[in-house]
N, C-alpha and C positions, 0 to 999 in steps of 0.2 A: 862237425856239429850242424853246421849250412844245411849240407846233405841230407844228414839224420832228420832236421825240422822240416825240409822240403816234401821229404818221401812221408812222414808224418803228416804235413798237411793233402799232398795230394789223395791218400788215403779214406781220410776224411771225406776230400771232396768226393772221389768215387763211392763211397758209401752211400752219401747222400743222393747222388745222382742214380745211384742205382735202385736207391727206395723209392727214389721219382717217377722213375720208369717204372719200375714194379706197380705204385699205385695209378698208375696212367692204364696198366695193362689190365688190373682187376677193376678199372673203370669201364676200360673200353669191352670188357669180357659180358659184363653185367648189362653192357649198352646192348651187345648183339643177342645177348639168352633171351632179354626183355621183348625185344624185337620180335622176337621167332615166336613168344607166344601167339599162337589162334588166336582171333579174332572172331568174336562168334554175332553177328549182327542183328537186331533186334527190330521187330516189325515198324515199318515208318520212322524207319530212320533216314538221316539227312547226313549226303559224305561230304565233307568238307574240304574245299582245298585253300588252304593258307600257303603261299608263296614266299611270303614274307620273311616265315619261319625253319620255310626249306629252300635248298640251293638247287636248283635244274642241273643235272649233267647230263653228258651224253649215255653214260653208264652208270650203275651205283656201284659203290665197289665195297667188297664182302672183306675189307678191311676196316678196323669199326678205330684202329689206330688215327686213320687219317682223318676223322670228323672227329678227333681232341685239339682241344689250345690249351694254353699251358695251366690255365683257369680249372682245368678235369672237365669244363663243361662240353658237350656234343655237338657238333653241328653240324645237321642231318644237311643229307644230301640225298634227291629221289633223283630216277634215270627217266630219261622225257619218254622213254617207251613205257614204263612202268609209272605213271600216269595216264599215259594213252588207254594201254593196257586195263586203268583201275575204273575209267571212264564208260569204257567196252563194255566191263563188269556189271557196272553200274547200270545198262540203260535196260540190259534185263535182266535185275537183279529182284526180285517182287519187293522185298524187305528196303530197298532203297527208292524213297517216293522223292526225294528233289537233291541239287546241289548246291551249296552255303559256300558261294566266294569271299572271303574275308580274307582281306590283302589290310599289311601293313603300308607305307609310304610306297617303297620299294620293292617289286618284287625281284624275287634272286636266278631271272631268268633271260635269253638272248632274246632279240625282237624276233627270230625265223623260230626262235624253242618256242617263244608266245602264240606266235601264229599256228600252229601247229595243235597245240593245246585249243587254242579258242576256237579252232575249223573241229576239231572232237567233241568240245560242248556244243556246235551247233547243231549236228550230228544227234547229238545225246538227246534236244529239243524238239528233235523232231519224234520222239517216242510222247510226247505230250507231256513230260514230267520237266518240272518247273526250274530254273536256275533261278537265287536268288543271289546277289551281289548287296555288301556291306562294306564302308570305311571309313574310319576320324576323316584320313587325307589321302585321293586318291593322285597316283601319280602319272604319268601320261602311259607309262607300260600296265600298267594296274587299273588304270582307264579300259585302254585296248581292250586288256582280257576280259573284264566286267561287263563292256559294252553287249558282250553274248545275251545277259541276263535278264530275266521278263521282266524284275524289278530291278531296279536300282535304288541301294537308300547310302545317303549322307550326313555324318554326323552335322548338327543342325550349325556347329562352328568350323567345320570343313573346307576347303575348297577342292579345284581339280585342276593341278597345277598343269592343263594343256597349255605348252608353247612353242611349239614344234620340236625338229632335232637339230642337233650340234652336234659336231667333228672336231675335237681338237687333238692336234698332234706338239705331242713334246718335243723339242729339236737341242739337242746337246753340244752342237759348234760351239758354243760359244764355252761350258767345261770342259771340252777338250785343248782349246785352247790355253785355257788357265791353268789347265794340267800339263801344256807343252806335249799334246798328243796329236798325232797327224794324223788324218784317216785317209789312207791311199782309195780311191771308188776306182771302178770299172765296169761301165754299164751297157746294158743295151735296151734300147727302146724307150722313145720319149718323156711316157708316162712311166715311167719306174721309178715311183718313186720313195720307194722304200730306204734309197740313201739318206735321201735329206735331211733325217734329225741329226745327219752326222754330218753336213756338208751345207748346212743354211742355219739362218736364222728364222726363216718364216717360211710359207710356201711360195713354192713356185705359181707361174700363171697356170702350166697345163697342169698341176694337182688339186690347184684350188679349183679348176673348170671339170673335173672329173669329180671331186668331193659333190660341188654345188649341184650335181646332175646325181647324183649317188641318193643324196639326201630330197631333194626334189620327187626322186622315185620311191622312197622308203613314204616319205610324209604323204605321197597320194595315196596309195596303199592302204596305209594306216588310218589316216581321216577318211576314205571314202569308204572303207570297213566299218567305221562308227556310223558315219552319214546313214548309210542303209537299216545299221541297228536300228538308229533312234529317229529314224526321220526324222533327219535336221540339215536341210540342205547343205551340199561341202561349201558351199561358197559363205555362208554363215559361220562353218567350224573354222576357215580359215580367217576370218575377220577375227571373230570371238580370240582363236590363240595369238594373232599379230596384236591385239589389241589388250593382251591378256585380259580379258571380261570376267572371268570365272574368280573373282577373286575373293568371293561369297559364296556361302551356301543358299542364301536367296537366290543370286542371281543363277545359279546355276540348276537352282528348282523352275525358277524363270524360262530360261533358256531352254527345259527341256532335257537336261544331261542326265537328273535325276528323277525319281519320283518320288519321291519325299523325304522328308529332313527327318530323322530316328536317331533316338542312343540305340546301343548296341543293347540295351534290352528288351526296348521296344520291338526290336529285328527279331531277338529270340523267341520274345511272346507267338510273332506271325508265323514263323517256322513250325513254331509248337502248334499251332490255332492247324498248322496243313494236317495234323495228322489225326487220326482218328479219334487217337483215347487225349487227344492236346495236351503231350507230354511230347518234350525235346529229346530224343534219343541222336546223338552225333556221333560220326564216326569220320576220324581222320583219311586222307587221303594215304599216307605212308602207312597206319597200321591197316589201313584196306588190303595194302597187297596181301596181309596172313592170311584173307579170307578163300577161302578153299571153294573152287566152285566143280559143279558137278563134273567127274571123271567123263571123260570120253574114253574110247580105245585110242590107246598110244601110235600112231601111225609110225612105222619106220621111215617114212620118207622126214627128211627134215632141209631146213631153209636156215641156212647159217650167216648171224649177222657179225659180220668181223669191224670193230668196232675201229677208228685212226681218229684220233682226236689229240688238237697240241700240236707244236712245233715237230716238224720234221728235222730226224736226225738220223744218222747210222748208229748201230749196235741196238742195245735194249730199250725198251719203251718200256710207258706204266699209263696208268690211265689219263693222264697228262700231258705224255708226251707221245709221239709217233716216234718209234726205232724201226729203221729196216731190219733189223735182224728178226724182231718179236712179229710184224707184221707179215714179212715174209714167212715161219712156220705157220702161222695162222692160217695164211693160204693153204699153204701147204698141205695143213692138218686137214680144211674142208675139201681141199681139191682129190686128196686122198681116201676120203670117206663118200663110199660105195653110196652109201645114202644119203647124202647131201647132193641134193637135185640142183640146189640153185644157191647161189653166195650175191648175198646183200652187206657192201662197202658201203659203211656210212661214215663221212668225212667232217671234221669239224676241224679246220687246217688254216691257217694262214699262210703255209708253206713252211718253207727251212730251208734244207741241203737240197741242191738240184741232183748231187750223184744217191744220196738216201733215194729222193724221190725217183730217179732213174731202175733203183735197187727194184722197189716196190714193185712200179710198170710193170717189168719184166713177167716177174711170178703173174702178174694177173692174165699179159698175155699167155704164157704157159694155162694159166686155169682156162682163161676161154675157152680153148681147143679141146675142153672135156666137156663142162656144164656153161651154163648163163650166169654173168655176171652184172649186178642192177647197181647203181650209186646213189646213193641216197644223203645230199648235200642238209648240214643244217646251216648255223649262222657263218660261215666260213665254209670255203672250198673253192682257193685263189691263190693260183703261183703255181708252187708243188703240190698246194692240195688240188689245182685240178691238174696237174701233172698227170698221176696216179687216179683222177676219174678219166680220163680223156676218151680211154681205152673201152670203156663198160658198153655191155650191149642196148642200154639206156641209162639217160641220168635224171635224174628228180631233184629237183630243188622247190621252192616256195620262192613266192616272190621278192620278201625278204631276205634273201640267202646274199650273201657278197661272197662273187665269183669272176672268174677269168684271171686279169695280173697276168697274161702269158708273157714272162719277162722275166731276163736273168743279172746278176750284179756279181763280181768279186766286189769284196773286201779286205783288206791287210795295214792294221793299226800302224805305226812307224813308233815306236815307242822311248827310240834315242834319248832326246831330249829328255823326255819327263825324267829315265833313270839317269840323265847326268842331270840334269837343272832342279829338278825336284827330289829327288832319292840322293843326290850325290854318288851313282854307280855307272862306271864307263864300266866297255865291254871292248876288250884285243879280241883279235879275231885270226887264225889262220885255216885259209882256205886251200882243197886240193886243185879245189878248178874255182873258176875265174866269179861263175854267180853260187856258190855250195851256198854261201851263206843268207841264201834268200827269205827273206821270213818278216819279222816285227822287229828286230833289232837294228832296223836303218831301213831309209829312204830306198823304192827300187829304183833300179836304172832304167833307161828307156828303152830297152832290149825286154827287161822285165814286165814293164807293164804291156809293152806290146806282146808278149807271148801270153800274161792276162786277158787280154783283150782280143786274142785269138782266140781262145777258151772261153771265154763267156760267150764271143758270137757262135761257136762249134757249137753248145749245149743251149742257146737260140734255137740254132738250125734244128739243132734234132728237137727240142720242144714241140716249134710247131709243124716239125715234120710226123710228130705221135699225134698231137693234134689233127693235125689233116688226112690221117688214115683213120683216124678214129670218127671222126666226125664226119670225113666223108666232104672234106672243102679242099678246095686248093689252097697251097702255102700261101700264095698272095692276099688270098681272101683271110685268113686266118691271121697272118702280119698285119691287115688293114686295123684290125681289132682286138689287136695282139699288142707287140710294144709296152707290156707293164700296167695297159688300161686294165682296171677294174668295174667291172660290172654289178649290176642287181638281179636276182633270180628272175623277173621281172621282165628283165630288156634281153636277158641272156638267153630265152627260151626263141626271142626275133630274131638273134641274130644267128642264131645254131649252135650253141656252147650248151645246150641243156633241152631235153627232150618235151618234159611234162611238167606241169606244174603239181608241188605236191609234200607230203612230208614222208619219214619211212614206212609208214602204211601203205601208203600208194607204191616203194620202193618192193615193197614184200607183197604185195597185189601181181605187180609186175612179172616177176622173179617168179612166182608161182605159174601162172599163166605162158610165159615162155619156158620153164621145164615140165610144162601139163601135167602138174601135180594140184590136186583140189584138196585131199586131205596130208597135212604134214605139221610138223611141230620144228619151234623156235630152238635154233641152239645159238649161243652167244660166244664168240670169240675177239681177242688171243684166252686162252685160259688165264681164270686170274689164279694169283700165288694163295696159296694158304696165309692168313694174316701174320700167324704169328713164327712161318719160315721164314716170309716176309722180312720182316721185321728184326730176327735175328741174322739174317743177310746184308742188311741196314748197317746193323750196328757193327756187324764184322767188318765191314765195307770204311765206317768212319774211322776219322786219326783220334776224336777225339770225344768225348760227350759233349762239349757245347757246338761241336757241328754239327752230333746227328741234333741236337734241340732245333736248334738255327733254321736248316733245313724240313728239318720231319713237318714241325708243328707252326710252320708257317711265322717265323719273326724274319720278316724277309722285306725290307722295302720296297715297292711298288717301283720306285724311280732307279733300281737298278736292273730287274728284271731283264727288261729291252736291253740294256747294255752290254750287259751278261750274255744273252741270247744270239747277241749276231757277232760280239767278238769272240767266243767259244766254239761256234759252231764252224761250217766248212767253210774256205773261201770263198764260192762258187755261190748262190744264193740263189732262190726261187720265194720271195716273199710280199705280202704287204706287210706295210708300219703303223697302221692305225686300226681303230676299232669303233662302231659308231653303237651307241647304248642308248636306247627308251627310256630317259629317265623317268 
């Protein structure tokens, strides 16, 4: 009877869960048809990019599954080239006479994606067509980008929450302990310090001395980028956000930040008043990309950008993660194809697995030896992610990019205790040889960590032994500034870890010019999956329906991620631990 009522309710549940999915799938179907319609643009119109309301990625992915929450609602996501791209369009587009920045609080993009974006609108200003910026509340990243604009307006109860940046790192010692978990380290180089949220309570001297130098160089950057905007001397933008001033919309009309206090229909009216027949015609930045611009002849030559963005790992990748397996055919695919002149690597990495990352290397040396290979760094590209750029026949970064980390760690949990003192589960054990039983289920021996600690400094040597043929330095030189230190695109261009300053345009600028191809066309790689094979590989793949939910659609706590991430992956490690955000 148990039986009978069990298999009757699970029933039920599968039923339900499967009308869930079902209407999740004829949501997301109607999301993408929606989409695809044309866009047909209308004279004196004005493109708008709202940030607030879209996510920056490095790609947009042609699965319309993964912008669902459990809500049925969508949550779009653009690719920073395909803004670039809509920008491009835009500057000579006849039918588009200005740009309408209208940022929420927050926008949903990296300080090196912003950068990139606001060097395109300057670009775009220089055709003589107007940017105009609008917001209730702008925030320091939504400042940044706005600061492009001829006008600036503020709602009249506003402020502009400039106060510099912060770095804050979560450090776990102290729940590992209460979980009775050990974290075995084995490190090389001073500044590596991607152990420490497992091995401190706060930072160290030398992290914190590399943070405050990290952020000191983002914050010049960044304030001296406005200063020039707005003519407002730097040494005043830094009084102003040390002293948080801005904490009015007077004073910030005072100040100079803005030029006049508006409601958001006030804004509309002037938009309207630029065009001719002084009617608002708007068009989105995302339904921009439908707009069709005039055919060229399709060039056979093409410039393939193979996309690595996410934790490094072996086996398969998605657009969040880097797989050596999927990254490596990717090579493969472009290095194969007769008509792909030049291959543009654009990395958005923290790092991962140093043998992943080792994987990757390889193939790209293999490609050099045919065509040119260009790296194109966005907000990350540090550890394994410059691993896998080391090698490229130039790298590009922006000066907000965070890069180097040349610096490797084991890791290996000790898990004993927790499954006897917490779980109540011992573990017998019979071995054929003396260490078989090496792994997470007990403490290693001293024999053990020293052949860890052989391995970590061997996959050192060869680090920055790729480094130093790549770049063209000697090891010592490359150790001086190696060791796990992390750099800014910035300082990394003085000290030789990166060529030019720049974002993937100047990457594909490159690329072209070293395979002397002038006409050629974009191809995008790894191939993405059809969405809804995708997706039925997904669910084949799960034990259960509330893990594919769990997983798919994002109910996923923030504060396990990081923990998840370095105890699942290899022993061996190429990574940083932190991440610094434009609020």
């Amino acid at each position: 009877m148990k039986g009978f009522l069990k298999n009757i309710l699970a029933t039920i549940i599968g039923i339900v869960s499967g009308v869930f999915i079902i209407m999740l799938l004829f949501i997301g179907l109607i999301g993408v048809l929606s989409n695809e319609e044309e866009v047909k643009v209308k004279e004196n119109s004005i493109l708008k990019i709202d940030l607030g309301k879209l996510s920056v990625v490095e790609r947009s992915s042609n699965n319309p599954f993964t912008q669902l929450n459990l809500s049925g609602e969508i949550n779009e996501t653009i690719g920073i080239k395909e803004i670039l791209d809509n920008i491009e369009k835009a500057k000579n587009d006849i039918n588009i006479t200005a740009i309408y920045i209208n940022t929420s609080f927050i926008i949903n993009a990296g300080i090196s994606q912003t950068e990139e974006i606001r060097n395109k609108l300057l670009e775009f200003k220089k055709t003589g067509k107007k940017i105009i910026a609008y917001s209730e509340v702008y925030s320091q990243n939504a400042y940044y980008l706005a600061s492009v604009a001829n006008k600036i307006y503020l709602n009249p109860e506003g402020v502009i929450d400039l106060k510099g940046l912060s770095a804050s790192i979560m450090f776990y010692k102290g729940l590992f302990e209460k979980l009775d978990i050990e974290i075995q380290i084995i490190r090389h180089g001073k500044f590596k310090s991607a152990v420490e949220p497992f091995t401190l309570k706060k930072m160290s001297p030398s992290n914190r001395k590399q943070l405050e130098l990290l952020l000191s160089s983002f914050t010049n950057n960044i304030m001296d980028s406005i200063a020039s905007q707005r003519e407002i001397p730097l040494s005043e933008i830094e009084m102003h956000a040390n002293l948080l001033m801005l904490e009015d919309a007077e004073t910030c009309l005072e100040l100079n930040y803005v030029d006049s206090l508006l409601y958001e229909d006030q804004v509309k009216n002037i938009l309207a008043d630029m065009s001719e027949l002084h009617e608002l015609n708007i068009v989105s930045i995302k339904k921009y990309s439908s707009v069709k611009t005039i055919k060229k002849d399709i060039s056979r030559n093409k410039i393939a950008i193979i996309y690595a963005s996410g934790s490094i790992n072996s086996g398969e990748g998605n657009e969040e993660m880097i797989g050596s397996e999927t990254t490596v055919k990717a090579i493969k695919k472009a290095s194969d194809d007769k008509n792909v002149k030049a291959i543009v690597l654009r990395i958005n990495s923290p790092g991962g697995s140093a043998l992943a990352s080792d994987v990757i290397l390889r193939e790209i040396l293999l490609v050099k030896e045919k065509k040119p290979l260009v790296v194109s760094m966005g907000d990350y590209a540090a550890s394994g992610g410059y691993y896998i750029a080391c090698a490229a026949d130039s790298i590009v970064a922006n000066p907000t990019t965070l890069t180097g980390s040349i610096g490797v760690f084991g890791i290996i949990p000790n898990l004993e205790k927790f499954y006897d003192n917490k779980l109540g589960i011992t573990i017998d054990t019979v071995n054929s040889h003396k260490y078989a039983d090496m792994g997470i289920n007990r403490k290693l021996s001293q024999l053990e960590i020293k052949r860890m600690q052989n391995s970590v400094k061997n996959v050192y040597n060869t680090f920055i032994s790729h480094v130093s043929k790549g770049r063209k330095m000697s090891k010592e030189a490359v150790d001086e500034i190696g060791q796990g230190r992390v750099w800014t695109g910035y300082d990394a261009k003085k000290i030789g870890l990166i060529d030019t300053y720049g974002g993937i345009e100047k990457a594909i600028e490159i690329a072209s010019a070293l395979a002397e191809v002038e006409d050629y066309r974009i191809i995008s790689l790894p191939t993405q999956k059809d969405p809804f094979t995708d997706l039925a590989l997904k669910l084949g793949e799960r034990n259960n329906i509330a893990d594919f939910l769990f997983k798919e659609f994002g109910i996923k706590s923030k504060l396990i991620k990081p923990i998840e991430e370095i105890l699942t992956s290899d022993q061996i490690q190429a990574r940083i631990p932190f991440t610094i955000e434009l609020e």
